[in-house]
Each structure stands twice: as structure tokens, then as C-alpha cells.
N, C-alpha and C positions, 0 to 999 in steps of 0.2 A: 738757407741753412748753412753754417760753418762746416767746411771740411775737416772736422773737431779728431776725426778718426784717423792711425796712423795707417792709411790705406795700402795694402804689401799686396793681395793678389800673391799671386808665384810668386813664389824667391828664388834670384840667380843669387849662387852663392860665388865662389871664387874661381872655382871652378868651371862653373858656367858660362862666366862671362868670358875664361882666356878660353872654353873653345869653339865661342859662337866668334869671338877674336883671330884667333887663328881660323875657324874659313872661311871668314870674310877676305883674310888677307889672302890664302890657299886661291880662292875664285877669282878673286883682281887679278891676279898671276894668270889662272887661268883662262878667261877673257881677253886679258892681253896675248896671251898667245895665241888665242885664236883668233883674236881681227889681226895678228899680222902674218899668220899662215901655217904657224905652228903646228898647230891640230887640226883636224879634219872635221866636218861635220858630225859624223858618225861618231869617232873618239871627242868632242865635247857633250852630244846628247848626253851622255848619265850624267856628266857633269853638271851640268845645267840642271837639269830635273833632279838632283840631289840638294838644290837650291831653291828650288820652288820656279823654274823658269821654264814657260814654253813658246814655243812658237805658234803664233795664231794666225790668223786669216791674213793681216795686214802688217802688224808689229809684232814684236815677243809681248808676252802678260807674265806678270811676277805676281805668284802669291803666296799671303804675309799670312803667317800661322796665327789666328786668336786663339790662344787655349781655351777648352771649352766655354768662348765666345766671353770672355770676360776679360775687357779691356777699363784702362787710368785714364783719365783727362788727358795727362802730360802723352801718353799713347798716342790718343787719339788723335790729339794737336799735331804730333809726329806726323800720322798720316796724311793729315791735313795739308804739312808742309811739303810732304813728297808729291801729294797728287799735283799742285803746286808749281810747285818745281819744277818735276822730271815727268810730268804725265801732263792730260790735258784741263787739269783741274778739279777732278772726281773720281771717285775709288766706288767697286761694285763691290757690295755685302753677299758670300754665298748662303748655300744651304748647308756648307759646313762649319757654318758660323765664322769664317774666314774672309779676309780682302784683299781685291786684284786692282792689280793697275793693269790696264789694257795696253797702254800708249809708251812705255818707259822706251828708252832707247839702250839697244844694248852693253853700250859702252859705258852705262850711269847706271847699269844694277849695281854693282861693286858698292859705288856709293850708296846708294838707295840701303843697301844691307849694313855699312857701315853708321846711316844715320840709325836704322831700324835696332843697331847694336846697341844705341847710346839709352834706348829706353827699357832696353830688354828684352827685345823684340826680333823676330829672324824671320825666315821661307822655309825652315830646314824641316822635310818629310813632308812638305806640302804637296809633293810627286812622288811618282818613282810608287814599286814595289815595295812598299815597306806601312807601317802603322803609320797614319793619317791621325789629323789632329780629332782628337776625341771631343767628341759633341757631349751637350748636355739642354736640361731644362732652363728656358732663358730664366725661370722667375727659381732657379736651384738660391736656397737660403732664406729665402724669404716667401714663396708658397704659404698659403694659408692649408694646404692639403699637403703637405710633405711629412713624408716618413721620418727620414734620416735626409740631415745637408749632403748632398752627393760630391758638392765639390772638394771633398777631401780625399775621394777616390775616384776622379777624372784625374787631382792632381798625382796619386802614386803613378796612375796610370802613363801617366805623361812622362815622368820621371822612366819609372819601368822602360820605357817603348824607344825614349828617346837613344838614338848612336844603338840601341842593342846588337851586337854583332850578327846573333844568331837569326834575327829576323830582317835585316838589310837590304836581303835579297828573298822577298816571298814569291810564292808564283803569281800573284797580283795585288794590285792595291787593296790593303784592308782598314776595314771602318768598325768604329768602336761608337756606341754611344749607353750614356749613362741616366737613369733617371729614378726619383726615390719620391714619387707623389703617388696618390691615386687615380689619378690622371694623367696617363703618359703620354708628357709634350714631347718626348724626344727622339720618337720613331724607331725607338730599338726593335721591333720586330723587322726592321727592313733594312736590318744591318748585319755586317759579318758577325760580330759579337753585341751583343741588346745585356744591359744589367741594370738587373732593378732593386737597389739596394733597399730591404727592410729586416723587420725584427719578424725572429721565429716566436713561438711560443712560449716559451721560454725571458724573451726580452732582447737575446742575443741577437746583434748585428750581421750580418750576411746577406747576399747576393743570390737571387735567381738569375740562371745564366741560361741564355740564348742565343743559338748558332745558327748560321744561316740563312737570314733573312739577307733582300738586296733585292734592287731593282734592276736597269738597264735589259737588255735584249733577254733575259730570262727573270721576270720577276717572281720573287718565292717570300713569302713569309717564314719567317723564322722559327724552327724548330726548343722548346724548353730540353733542356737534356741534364739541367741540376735544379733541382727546385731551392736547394739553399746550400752553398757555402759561404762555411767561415772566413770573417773578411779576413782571418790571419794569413789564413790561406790561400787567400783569392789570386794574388800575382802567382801561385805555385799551378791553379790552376787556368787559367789564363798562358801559362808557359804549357801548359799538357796542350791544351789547342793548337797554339801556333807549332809546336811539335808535331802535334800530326796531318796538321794541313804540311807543316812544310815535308814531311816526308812521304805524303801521300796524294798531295796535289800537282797538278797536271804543270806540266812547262812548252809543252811541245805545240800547244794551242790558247792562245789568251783568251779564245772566247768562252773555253772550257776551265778555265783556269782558278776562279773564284772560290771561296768553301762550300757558296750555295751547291755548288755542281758538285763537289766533292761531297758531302752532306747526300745530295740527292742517289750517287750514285753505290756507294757504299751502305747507304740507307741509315735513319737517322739511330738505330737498335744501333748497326754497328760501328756507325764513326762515334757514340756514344761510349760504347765497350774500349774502343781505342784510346778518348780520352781519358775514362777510370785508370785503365792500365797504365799509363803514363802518370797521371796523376797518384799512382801508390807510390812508384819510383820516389816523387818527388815532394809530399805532402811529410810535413816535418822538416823540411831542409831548412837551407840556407835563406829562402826565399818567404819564409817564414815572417808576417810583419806582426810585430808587437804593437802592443796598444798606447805605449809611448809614441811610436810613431805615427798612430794615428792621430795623438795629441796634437803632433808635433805641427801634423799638417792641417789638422783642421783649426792650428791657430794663426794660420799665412792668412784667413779670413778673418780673422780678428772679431774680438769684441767691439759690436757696433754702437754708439751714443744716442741711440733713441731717445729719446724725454717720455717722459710719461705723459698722454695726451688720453682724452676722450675718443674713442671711438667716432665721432661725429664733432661736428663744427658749425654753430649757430651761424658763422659768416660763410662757410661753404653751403649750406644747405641751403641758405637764402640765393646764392651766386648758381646755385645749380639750379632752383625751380624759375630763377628769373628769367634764364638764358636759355631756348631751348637748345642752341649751337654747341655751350659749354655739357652741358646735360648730355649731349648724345657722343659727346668726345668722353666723356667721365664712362658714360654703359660702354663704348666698345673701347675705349683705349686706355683703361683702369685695370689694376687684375687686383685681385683680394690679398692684404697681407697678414702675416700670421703676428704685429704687432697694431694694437690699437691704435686708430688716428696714422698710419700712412699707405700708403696706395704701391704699388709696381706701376708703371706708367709704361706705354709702348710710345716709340718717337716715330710715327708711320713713315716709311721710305717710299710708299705708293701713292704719291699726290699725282692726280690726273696728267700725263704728260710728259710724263716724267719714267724711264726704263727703271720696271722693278728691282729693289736693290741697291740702286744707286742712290750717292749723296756728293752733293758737291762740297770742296775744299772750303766753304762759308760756312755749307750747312752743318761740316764736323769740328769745325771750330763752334759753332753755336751751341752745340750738343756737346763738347768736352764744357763750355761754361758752364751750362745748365746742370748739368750733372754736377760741379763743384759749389752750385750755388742752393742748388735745391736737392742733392743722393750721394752727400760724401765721396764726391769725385770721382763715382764706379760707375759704367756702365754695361751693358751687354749687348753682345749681336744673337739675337734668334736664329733657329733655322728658318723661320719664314723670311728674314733678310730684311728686318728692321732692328733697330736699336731701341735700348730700353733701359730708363731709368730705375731701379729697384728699389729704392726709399725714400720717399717722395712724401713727404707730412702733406696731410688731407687741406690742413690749411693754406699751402701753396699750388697747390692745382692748379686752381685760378686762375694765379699769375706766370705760371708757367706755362697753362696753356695758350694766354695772350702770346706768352714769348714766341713756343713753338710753332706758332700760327704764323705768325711775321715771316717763321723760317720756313717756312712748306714742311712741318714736320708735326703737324697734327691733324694729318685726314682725318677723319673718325671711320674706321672703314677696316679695322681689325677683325679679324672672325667673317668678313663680308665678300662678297664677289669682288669689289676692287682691291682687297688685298691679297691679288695675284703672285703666285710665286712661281718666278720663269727665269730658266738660266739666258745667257745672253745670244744664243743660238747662232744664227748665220751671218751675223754684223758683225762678229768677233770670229767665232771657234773654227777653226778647221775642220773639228769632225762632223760641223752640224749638217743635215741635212737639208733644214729647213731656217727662216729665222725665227724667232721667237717675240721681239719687242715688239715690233709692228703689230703682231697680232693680238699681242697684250695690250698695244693701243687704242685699238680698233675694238676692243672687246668692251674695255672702258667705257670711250665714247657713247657706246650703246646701252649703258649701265650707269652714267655718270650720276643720275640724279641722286642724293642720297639717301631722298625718300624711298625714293623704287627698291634702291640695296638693304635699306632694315624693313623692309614690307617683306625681301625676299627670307632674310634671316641668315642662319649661318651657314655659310656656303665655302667650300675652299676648291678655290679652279688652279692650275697646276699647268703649266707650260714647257715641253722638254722641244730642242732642237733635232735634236738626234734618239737613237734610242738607248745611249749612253744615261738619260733620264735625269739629267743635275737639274732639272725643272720637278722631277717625285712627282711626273702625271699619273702613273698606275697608281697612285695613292690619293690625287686629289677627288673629289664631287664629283668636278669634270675634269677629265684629265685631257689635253690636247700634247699630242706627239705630230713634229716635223717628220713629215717623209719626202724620201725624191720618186717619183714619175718622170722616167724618162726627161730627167735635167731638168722638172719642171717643180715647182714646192706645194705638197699638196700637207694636210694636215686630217689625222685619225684622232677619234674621239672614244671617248671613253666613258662612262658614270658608273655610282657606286663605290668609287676607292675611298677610305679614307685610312689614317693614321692611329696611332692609341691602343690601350690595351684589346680591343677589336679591330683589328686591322684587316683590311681587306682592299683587292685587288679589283679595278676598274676594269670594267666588262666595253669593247666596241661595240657600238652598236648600228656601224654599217662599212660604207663605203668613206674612203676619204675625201676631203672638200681639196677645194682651190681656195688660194688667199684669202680671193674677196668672197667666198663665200661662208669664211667660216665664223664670223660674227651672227653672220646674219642666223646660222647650225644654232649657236647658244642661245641666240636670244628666244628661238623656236623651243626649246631645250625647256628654258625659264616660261616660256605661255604654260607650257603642259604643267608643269610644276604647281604654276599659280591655280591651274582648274581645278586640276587634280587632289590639291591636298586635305587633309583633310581638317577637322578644330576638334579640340576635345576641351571642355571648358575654358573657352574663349584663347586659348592656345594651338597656333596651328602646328602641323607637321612640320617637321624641318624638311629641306629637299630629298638628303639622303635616308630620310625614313620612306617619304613619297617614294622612291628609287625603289626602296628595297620591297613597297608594299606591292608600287603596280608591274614590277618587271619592267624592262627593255622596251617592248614592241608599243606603248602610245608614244614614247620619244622619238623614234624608228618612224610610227607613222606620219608625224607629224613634222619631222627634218625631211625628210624625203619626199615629202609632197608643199612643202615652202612655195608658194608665187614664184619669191625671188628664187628661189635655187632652181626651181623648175625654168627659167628666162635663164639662169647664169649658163 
């Protein structure tokens, strides 16, 4: 397919580019000074985390902001080059639809940001106390179930958040995410602010806004506290929040420091009452967006060149009943699109053996091609930590999938037990307590078969290091959290979480395992499953219905009296 479309994504304007320019240069300065002794430790930390830079386990990790997860070929290639280059060949996809280099050396971020300048690209609010890059629905624009394109307000959003003085310094990191389907892929109840752009009654445009939601050591679902405002208004209230978190949230304790905590302690009546109150201050103002500038922005996405096509394809339809391989990559790695004759495609980053997430410097060259040859040179990172092509003509599937396959980037294994989502836990992070990949390994291994994973159906397992939760196990099926035991890595379990406009919070249901015995927890996990569930016109239960029908205690009896676990 011709990259016929003038592809813009965000625009830096002139502005933009001299001062992601100036702190590229501002940090080489600053780097310089400190390898040669200028600054202290202490006096570069902000520095550094106002660039996206931490120190990890082993090396520093630099992470590259995706704006809500929507990345250019010519991007991608970028990253491609750096992992490359300055890293050890491969770049890890998070859950906030962003990418890390683990391995850079710290005397080559300076560069690393100066190449990342040349395509439009930065670290800037990837750390640090301040708005984080806003997430969204990877299939935003093209959903067959979408309300309103939301990526036109991820992008004020962005704009808004970015350099704002007044939020620079919050009393902790906060997270925004956006989604405008009937199906919410983008986890806004388990974030500081959740917005779900749709139409009132009326027809008019506006946001359900939602506070408080978040994982990590106190997980809480998110509180509704406006059922609809005007999107003219939306950044006026959006300023009333971060208003009263900032002048009413905690500084004297990080652990307490989030809005969830504040939300909860204030109670959601009255941190509600607080935001109105603010928000009369300032509803009307300056901050006021006109529908010109909605225009303005929901044309950076431009009108796309679809052709007019059939819903279906006499040579696809043949290529899908002949092949059962291609057939099973079409049901799980396809999403429904809202124009006839093309598909959303996912490019799985979970091929067996491989740490979730990651892709190698081949594999994002392969993937910036495909995407210009077959989805007008767009593509996108998920929060589940795959990439995805978004327009994708039915008639090339096919050959796309051939392609993808060559590249380890067509597991069929979306929506499935193997498409685990786990942050990189104690191989990398400092703060993990536990590691993570290995046990994603091993989970694998015992699950690999594909038949077994679409027998089992849809399933999302969930891996965190720490209880920091960048793996969203209190959200997953199964959620598995790293914990220490006396210096030693044990791992707590979880079922019942999942994500979406029902969202809910995974239940323990015992004692934590040790390494090797925590494969063996799931797969005990998955027997019960399989007895258990139930069919209703030749349709069985999905797991988390099973979950939620028999309770806790057959999983419980059944992990806990294991052979193996019983001998471990």
C-alpha cells in the first residue's frame, strides 16, 4: 500500500523544536559537568529525571516519550538506530506505551536525545513529579466501536501538560489516559485522571472525568466525579484537579502522596466539592478551547486514502480457510475496523523466548517497513507492549503475515495466556523486588502449545517486580507480584482482576511460591479452570467468569495441595 497520506502525527512547530533544542544542549552541559565532577550526585538526580534518565540495576535506562503510543516509520527506524548504536541492540515497549533503552552509557544520552530531536522525539516528563506521557486506545481512529477519535484530546492534552510551570513540581507522578470506544482498552479507571470522551444527548462533545484510580502498593479504582464536561472546557477542568491535588496533596511521604490517597482521604464528596469550587474560578477563562482548535488538532491526523474496498476478499477468504496458521493469526491478531475491507493488525512482541516487550533493532526496522508498505507509515505501541499496525487492507494480511512471521512478530497469541504483560523487574530495576522475565519464561514454556492457549480462551496474566505494579498484576486474570523473603524472590498471586469499563481488583489467594514453583501455581490455576467451567450453547466460560462464578477457595485447594509444590 503507497504511503499516499501526508503522515504528521504531532506537530512541532518552531517553537518546539528550539526547546527540545535547547535541552538537549542545556543536558550535554549538564552531563559534562558531572563526569568531570562538577555536580554531585544528589544535584544531578532532577536533572536527569527531567530527561527521562534513571539509574538501574546495572546501567542508567533512558525513556523515549511515545505520545499516546503513536509512533512514524522514520521514528521508529530512529529507535532502531539507537538501540544500535548506543544500547545493546533492542529497545523494551512499556505499559505506558513508551521505550527504554536499558544499556545506553551515560556519556551518549546527550547524543541519544540529539538524534531523538532530529525526528521529533525527546525523554522530556518521562520521570520526575510532573504529567506523564498520556496513554490511549491503541486501535484510537480506527475502532470499529469508537465514539469520538480521542486522539485529538491526548494531543491538547500533551500540549497543555507539557513545560507547564505550575505542575513541574506535583507531589508525585501522575498519569492520564484517554479512551472514546465502548470498550475501554485504556485502563482509565486505574489512573490518576481516566477520560472518556463522548457525546451527551444532545450530540455535544464531552468528557466523563475520572479521579483516582492507580495501582502500585495501594491499588484503588477510580472514582466518576463529572459525568460530562464540555470539551471547551475540559483543560479548565483538568487545571481545577491538578489545583487541588497540588495544594492538597501530601509531600512529606511519597507513599502517601498520589491523588488516589488524597481522593480517599478527603473522600471522593469532598475532593469533588473542591474541584467544582475551582473549576467556577476558572470555567470561562483563558483556558477556554474553541472548536477551531479542535479542528485544528484533530487535522495533525489527517484525512486518511482509503479506497473503497469490499468488506471481504475472495483471495483472503480463500487464504484464511486454506491455512489454519494464517486463520488463527487473522481471530487473535486482527481487530475490527470502522472502514470496510481493512483490518488493525497487532505485531506480537511475545514470541516464545523472547522478554515481553521487547524488540530487536531488525525487528523495528522490519516493522517501520511494513507499516509503510502495508498502514501508511503509522504505527502504534499498546499498553499491553506490542505494536500495531492500524490500516492494514484485508487484501494484504496475507502477505503481511508471511512477512511478520519471518520477523518473530506474528505470535497469534493476543487476548491469550502468552501474551503476558511484565515489566522488566529484577534483571534491570532497582526497585524490583523480585524478577519478572524468567518467570514469564517459564510460564510460557508450560503454556506454549497454541492449541492449549485458544482451548483456554481469553486470558490476561500480568507480571509486576515490585509492588510499584508497571507489570498492572492487580488488574490482570492472574496477576503475579514479586516479593522479597528474607533476600530471598518469592512471588504472590492473584485472580479475578481485570481492566475496562468493569474493572476490578485481583484477590490473593494464598501464601507466596518460590521461583520454581510458581509455573507450576498457574498451570494448577488453569486445571481447575478447565473442569470447572462451564458451556452455554457450545460456548464455554471465559476464565474470569469461571473466577468470579466459583470464588477463590477450588484455586486455593488445588495450588496448595500440587504433588509438585507439595515435594518443592
Amino acid at each position: 500500500m503507497p504511503a499516499d497520506r501526508n503522515l504528521i502525527l504531532y506537530r512541532y512547530d518552531s517553537l518546539d523544536r528550539s526547546l527540545v533544542a535547547e535541552r538537549v544542549a542545556q543536558f550535554r552541559d549538564q552531563t559534562r559537568r558531572f563526569l568531570t565532577g562538577e555536580l554531585t550526585e544528589d544535584e544531578f538526580r532532577p536533572l536527569r529525571l527531567q530527561n527521562g534518565l534513571y539509574v538501574q540495576r546495572h546501567a542508567p535506562m533512558l525513556r523515549v516519550a511515545i505520545p499516546y503510543g503513536m509512533l512514524s516509520a522514520p521514528q521508529l527506524r530512529t529507535l532502531a538506530h539507537i538501540a544500535r548504536t548506543y544500547d545493546r541492540g533492542y529497545g523494551h515497549f512499556t505499559t505506558r506505551q513508551n521505550l527504554q533503552f536499558n544499556w545506553p552509557r551515560l556519556e551518549a544520552i546527550p547524543d541519544i536525545l540529539a538524534e531523538l530531536a532530529k525526528v521529533e522525539m525527546h525523554a522530556i516528563q518521562t520521570s520526575g513529579n510532573c504529567i506523564r506521557n498520556t496513554t490511549s486506545d491503541q486501535f484510537a481512529g480506527v475502532a470499529h466501536d469508537e465514539i469520538v477519535d480521542p486522539r485529538p484530546y491526548c494531543e491538547l492534552i500533551r500540549q497543555w501538560s507539557t513545560f507547564h510551570p505550575e505542575f513541574a513540581y506535583l507531589p508525585r507522578k501522575f498519569k492520564i489516559a484517554v479512551s472514546s470506544s465502548v470498550e475501554d482498552r485504556a485502563a482509565t479507571f486505574v489512573h490518576d485522571i481516566g477520560l472518556h470522551i463522548l457525546k451527551n444527548d444532545a450530540g455535544d462533545i464531552g468528557a466523563r472525568v475520572i479521579v483516582g484510580g492507580g495501582l502500585g502498593r495501594t491499588p484503588v479504582i477510580g472514582s466518576v466525579i463529572r459525568e460530562f464536561i464540555p470539551r471547551a472546557e475540559l483543560i479548565n477542568y483538568l487545571d481545577a484537579i491538578l489545583r487541588v491535588y497540588n495544594r492538597f496533596g501530601r509531600r512529606d511521604n511519597k507513599y502517601k502522596a498520589r491523588i488516589k490517597i488524597l481522593v480517599r482521604e478527603l473522600t471522593v464528596a469532598r475532593f469533588t466539592a473542591e474541584v467544582e469550587a475551582e473549576f467556577a474560578q476558572l470555567a470561562g477563562g483563558l483556558a477556554v478551547v474553541p472548536d477551531q482548535e479542535f479542528a485544528r488538532l484533530a487535522d495533525f491526523f489527517g484525512a486518511t486514502a482509503y479506497e473503497s474496498l469490499a468488506d471481504t476478499d475472495a483471495a483472503y477468504e480463500r487464504a484464511r480457510h486454506a491455512d489454519r496458521a494464517f486463520a488463527r493469526w487473522v481471530e487473535q491478531n486482527t481487530f475490527g475496523h470502522k472502514v470496510p475491507g481493512y483490518a488493525a493488525v497487532t505485531l506480537s512482541l511475545k514470541a516464545p523466548g523472547v522478554p515481553p516487550g521487547d524488540a530487536s533493532a531488525e525487528q523495528m526496522d522490519t516493522a517501520a517497513e511494513l507499516a509503510e508498505r502495508y498502514s501508511f507509515g503509522e504505527l502504534r505501541v499498546s499498553h499491553e507492549q506490542n505494536l500495531i499496525l492500524a490500516d492494514v487492507r484485508k487484501t494484504d494480511l496475507f502477505a503481511l503475515w508471511q512477512e511478520a512471521r519471518k520477523a518473530g512478530l506474528a505470535t497469534p497469541n493476543i487476548g491469550l495466556i502468552g501474551n503476558i504483560i511484565c515489566c522488566p523487574g529484577g534483571d534491570f530495576c532497582s526497585l524490583a523486588n523480585a524478577k519478572s522475565i524468567p518467570i514469564a519464561a517459564a510460564i510460557v514454556e508450560r503454556c506454549e502449545d497454541l492449541d492449549y492457549q485458544h482451548d483456554l480462551g481469553p486470558l490476561d496474566l500480568n507480571i509486576s517486580g515490585c509492588i510499584n505494579s508497571c507489570g498492572h498484576h492487580h488488574v490482570g486474570h492472574i496477576g503475579i507480584l514479586g516479593v522479597d523473603k528474607d533476600g530471598a524472590e518469592f512471588y504472590q498471586v492473584t485472580l479475578g482482576g481485570s481492566q475496562g469499563l468493569g474493572t476490578s481488583l485481583g484477590k490473593v489467594i494464598g501464601r507466596s511460591f518460590a521461583a520454581h514453583e510458581i509455573a507450576s501455581a498457574v498451570v494448577a490455576i488453569l486445571e481447575v479452570y478447565v473442569e470447572q467451567r462451564l458451556r452455554h450453547h457450545g460456548e464455554a466460560e471465559t476464565f474470569l467468569e469461571t473466577v468470579r462464578r466459583i470464588g477463590l477457595e477450588p484455586f486455593r485447594a488445588r495450588v496448595y495441595g500440587t504433588p509438585a509444590l507439595e515435594a518443592a
